[in-house]
C-alpha positions as CSV (number, residue, x, y, z in Angstrom):
1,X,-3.8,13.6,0.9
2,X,-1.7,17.0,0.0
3,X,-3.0,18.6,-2.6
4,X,0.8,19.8,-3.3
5,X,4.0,18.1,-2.9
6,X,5.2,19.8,0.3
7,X,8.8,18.9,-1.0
8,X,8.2,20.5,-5.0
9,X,5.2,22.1,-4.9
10,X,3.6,19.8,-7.5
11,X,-0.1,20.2,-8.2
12,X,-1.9,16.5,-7.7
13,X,-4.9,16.9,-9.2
14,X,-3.5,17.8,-12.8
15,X,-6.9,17.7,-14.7
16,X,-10.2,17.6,-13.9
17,X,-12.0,14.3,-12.5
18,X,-8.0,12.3,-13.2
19,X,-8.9,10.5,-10.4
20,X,-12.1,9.3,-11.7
21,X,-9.8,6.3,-13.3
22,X,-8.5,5.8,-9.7
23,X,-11.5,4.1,-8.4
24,X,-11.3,1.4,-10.8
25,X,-7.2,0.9,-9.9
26,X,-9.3,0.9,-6.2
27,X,-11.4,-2.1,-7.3
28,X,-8.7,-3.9,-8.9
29,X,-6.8,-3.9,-6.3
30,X,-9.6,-4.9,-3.8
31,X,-10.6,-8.2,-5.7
32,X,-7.1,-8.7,-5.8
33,X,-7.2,-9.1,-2.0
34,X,-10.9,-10.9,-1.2
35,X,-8.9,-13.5,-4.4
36,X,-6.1,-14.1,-1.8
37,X,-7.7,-13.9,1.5
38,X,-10.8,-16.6,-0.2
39,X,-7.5,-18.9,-1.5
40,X,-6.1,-18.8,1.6
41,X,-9.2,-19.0,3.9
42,X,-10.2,-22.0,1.6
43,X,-6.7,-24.0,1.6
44,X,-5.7,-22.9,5.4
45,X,-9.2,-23.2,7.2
46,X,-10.3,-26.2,5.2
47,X,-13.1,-24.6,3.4
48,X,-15.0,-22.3,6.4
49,X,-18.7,-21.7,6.1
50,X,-19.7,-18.5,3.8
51,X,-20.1,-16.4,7.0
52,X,-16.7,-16.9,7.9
53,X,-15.3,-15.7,4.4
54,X,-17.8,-12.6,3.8
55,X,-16.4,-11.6,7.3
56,X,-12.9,-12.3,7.1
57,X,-12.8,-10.3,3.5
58,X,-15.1,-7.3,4.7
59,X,-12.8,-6.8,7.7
60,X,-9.6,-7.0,5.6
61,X,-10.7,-4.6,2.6
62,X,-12.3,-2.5,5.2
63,X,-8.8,-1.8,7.0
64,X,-6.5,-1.7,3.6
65,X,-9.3,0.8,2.4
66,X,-7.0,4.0,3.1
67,X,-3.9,2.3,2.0
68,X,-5.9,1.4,-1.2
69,X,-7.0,4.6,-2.1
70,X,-3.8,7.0,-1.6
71,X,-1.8,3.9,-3.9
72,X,-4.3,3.9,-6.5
73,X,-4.2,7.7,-6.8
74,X,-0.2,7.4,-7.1
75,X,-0.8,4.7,-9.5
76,X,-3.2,6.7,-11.3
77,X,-0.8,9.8,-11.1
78,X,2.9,7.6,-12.4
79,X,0.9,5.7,-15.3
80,X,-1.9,8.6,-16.6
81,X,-0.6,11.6,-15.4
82,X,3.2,11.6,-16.8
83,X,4.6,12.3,-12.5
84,X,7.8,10.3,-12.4
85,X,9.3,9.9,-8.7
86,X,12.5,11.7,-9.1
87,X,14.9,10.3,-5.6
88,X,16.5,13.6,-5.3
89,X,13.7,15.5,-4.0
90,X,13.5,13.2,-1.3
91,X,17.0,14.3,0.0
92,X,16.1,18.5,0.5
């Protein structure tokens, strides 16, 4: 990730270790995801064996892994941090 805004030259990492809290968000949303993918896997595969789950889940979180640490730093940075997404920076 930036470690400015390249569009307002905001400074991400506002305080020391605010993205400490971000692995948890991380983690959140991971169990969120084996939750589904073991729902799913249970009602759409009629219950697999344990192999196919633990694989099935490790292969998914290991994929959305980037995806789920840049939005858990953005959640981190809209809820903790007071950075509001302001739509008319997006237009320069």
């Amino acid at each position: 990730m930036h470690k400015t805004c390249p569009v307002c030259n905001l400074y991400y990492e506002t305080e020391v270790g605010l993205f400490w809290g971000s692995m948890y968000i991380s983690y959140g949303l991971s169990v969120g995801i084996v939750v589904v993918v073991g729902v799913l896997l249970y009602f759409l595969a009629n219950d697999p064996p344990t192999w196919v789950y633990l694989s099935a889940v490790a292969t998914i979180v290991l994929f959305t892994t980037p995806l789920l640490f840049r939005y858990a730093r953005i959640l981190m940075l809209y809820f903790f941090a007071g950075v509001k997404y302001k739509p008319t920076y997006s237009k320069r």
